[in-house]
C-alpha positions in Angstrom: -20.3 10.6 11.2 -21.6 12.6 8.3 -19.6 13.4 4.8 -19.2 15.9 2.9 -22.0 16.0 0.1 -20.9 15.3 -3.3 -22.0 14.6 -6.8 -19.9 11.9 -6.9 -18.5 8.9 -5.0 -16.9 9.8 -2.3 -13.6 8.2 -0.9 -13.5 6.9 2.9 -10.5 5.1 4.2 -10.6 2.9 6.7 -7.7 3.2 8.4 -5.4 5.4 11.2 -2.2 4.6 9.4 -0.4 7.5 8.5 1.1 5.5 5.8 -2.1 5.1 3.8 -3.2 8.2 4.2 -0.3 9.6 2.7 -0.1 7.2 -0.5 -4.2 8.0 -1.1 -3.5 11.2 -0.7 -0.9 11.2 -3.6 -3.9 10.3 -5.8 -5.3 13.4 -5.8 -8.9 12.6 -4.9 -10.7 13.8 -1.9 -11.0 11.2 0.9 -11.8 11.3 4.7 -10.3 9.1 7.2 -12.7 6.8 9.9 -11.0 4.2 11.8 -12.1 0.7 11.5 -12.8 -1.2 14.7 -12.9 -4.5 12.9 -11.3 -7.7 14.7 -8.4 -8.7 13.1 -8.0 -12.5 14.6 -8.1 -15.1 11.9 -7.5 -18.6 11.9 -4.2 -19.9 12.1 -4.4 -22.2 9.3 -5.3 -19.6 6.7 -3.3 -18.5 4.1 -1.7 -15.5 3.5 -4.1 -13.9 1.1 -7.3 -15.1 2.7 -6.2 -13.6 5.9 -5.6 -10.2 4.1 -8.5 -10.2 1.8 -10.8 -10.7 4.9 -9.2 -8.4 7.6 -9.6 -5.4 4.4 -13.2 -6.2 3.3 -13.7 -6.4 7.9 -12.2 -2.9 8.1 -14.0 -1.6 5.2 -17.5 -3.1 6.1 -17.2 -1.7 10.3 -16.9 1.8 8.5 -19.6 1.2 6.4 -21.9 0.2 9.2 -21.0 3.2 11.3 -21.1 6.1 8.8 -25.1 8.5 8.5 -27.9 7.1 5.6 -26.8 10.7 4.2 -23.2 9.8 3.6 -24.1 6.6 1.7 -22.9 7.9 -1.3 -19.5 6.8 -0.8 -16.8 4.5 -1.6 -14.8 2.8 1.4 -11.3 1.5 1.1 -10.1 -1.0 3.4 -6.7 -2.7 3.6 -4.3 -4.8 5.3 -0.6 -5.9 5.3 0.9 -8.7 6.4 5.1 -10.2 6.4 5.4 -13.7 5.3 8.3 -15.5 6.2 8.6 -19.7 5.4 4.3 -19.7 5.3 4.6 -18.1 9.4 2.7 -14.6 9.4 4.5 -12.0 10.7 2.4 -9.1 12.1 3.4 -5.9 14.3 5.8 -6.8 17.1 5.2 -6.0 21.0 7.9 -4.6 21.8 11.8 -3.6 20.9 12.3 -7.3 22.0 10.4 -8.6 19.0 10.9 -6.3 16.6 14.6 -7.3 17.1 13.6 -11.1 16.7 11.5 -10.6 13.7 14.1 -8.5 12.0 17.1 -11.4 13.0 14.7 -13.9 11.1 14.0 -11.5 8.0 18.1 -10.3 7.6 20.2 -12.1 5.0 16.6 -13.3 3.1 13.9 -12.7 0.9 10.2 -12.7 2.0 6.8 -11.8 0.7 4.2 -8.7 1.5 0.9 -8.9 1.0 -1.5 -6.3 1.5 -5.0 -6.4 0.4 -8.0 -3.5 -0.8 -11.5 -4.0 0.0 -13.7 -0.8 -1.7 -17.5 -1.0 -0.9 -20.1 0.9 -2.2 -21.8 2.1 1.2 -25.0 2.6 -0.9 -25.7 -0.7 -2.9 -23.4 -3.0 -0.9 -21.5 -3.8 -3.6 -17.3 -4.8 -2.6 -14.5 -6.3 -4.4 -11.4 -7.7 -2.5 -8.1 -8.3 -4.4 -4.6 -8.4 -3.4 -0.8 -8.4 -4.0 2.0 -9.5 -3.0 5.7 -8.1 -3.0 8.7 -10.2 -2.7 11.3 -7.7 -0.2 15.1 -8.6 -0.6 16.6 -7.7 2.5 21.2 -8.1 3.3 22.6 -9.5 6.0 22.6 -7.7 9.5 24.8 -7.4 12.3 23.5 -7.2 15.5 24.3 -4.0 16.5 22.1 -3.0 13.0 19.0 -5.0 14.6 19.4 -3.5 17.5 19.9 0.0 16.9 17.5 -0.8 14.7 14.6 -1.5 16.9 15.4 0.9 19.5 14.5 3.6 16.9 10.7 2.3 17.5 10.1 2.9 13.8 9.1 -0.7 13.0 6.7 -0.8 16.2 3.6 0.0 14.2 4.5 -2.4 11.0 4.2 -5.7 10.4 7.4 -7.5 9.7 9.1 -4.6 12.3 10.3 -2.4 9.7 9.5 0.3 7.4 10.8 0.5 3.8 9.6 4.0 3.6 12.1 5.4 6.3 15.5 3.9 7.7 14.9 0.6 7.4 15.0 1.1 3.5 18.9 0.8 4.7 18.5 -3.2 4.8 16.6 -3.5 1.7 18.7 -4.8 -1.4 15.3 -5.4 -4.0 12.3 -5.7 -4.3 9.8 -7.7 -7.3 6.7 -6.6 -7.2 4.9 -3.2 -6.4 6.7 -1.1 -4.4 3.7 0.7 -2.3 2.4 -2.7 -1.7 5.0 -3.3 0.9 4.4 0.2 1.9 0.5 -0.6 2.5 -1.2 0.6 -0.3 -0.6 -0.5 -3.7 -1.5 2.4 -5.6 -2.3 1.2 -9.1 -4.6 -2.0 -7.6 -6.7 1.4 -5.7 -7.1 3.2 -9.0 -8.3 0.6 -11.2 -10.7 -0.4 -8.3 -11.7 3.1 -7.8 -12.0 3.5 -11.6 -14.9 0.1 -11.6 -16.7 2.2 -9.1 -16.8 5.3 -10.6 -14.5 7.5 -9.2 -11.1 7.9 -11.9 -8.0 9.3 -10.6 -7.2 10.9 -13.8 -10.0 12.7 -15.8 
């Protein structure tokens, strides 16, 4: 795929989730989506951040192998979100059948979100990987919550099986940490990345 031409660094985000494309979109900055086709199986014994720090610099590098010699001068962002419950990793569920499991062992408890941003220079090579990670406070559920719940499909697509950013902002009592982290994009980690390669959201 070719990009539009620019005299400077152009944004790429490698993702399809409508979720990141909203919050980089907030920025200001022009950006164009490609999906990543990266794998995203890891080891089972990694930890939290490892496994989020690799799947983003994966996604961002699959772009930047696909995308035209003429659109190398670009920037590509790549991230990834995981739940972390008790050290298990808690990705997107199945089905409504999971989702309502996943939300049964979240309810009453706090647990951490990590999401990580890869940004490549797709002319020199150059990346950086850094992450953060979100502690999410979330009250105690009935059943009929989880299950009404679920049966909304709204956590379907989302790791942990819900989405603070819609309904399931209902169960949330705090947070510490950033707020669009748990989201999927932690906004102020992608400007002052942006900013070391050239591209500032403010000017």
């Amino acid at each position: 795929m070719e990009l539009a031409a620019s005299t400077s660094p152009y944004v790429v985000l490698a993702s399809t989730s409508p979720r990141r494309r909203e919050l980089l979109a907030s920025l200001h900055i022009p950006f164009e989506v490609i999906p990543s086709e990266a794998d995203e199986t890891t080891p089972e014994q990694w930890a939290p951040e490892q496994i989020v720090m690799e799947l983003a610099l994966r996604k961002a590098k699959a772009v930047q192998a696909s995308i035209e010699r003429s659109s190398r001068r670009s920037v590509i962002i790549g991230s990834d979100t995981i739940v972390v419950l008790d050290g298990q990793v808690l990705g997107k569920p199945k089905d409504t059948a999971e989702a309502a499991a996943m939300l049964r062992s979240l309810q009453g408890r706090s647990h951490h979100v990590y999401t990580a941003v890869a940004c490549i220079d797709a002319n020199t090579g150059r990346s950086e990987v850094e992450y953060r990670s979100t502690i999410v406070k979330m009250r105690a559920l009935t059943e009929e919550e989880i299950i009404a719940y679920a049966e909304t499909g709204e956590g379907l697509d989302k790791a942990g099986a819900y989405a603070i950013q819609g309904l399931g902002a209902i169960f949330v009592t705090g947070i510490e940490g950033c707020y669009f982290n748990v989201v999927g994009l932690p906004l102020s980690l992608v400007s002052e990345m942006l900013g070391r390669f050239g591209i500032q959201v403010l000017k």
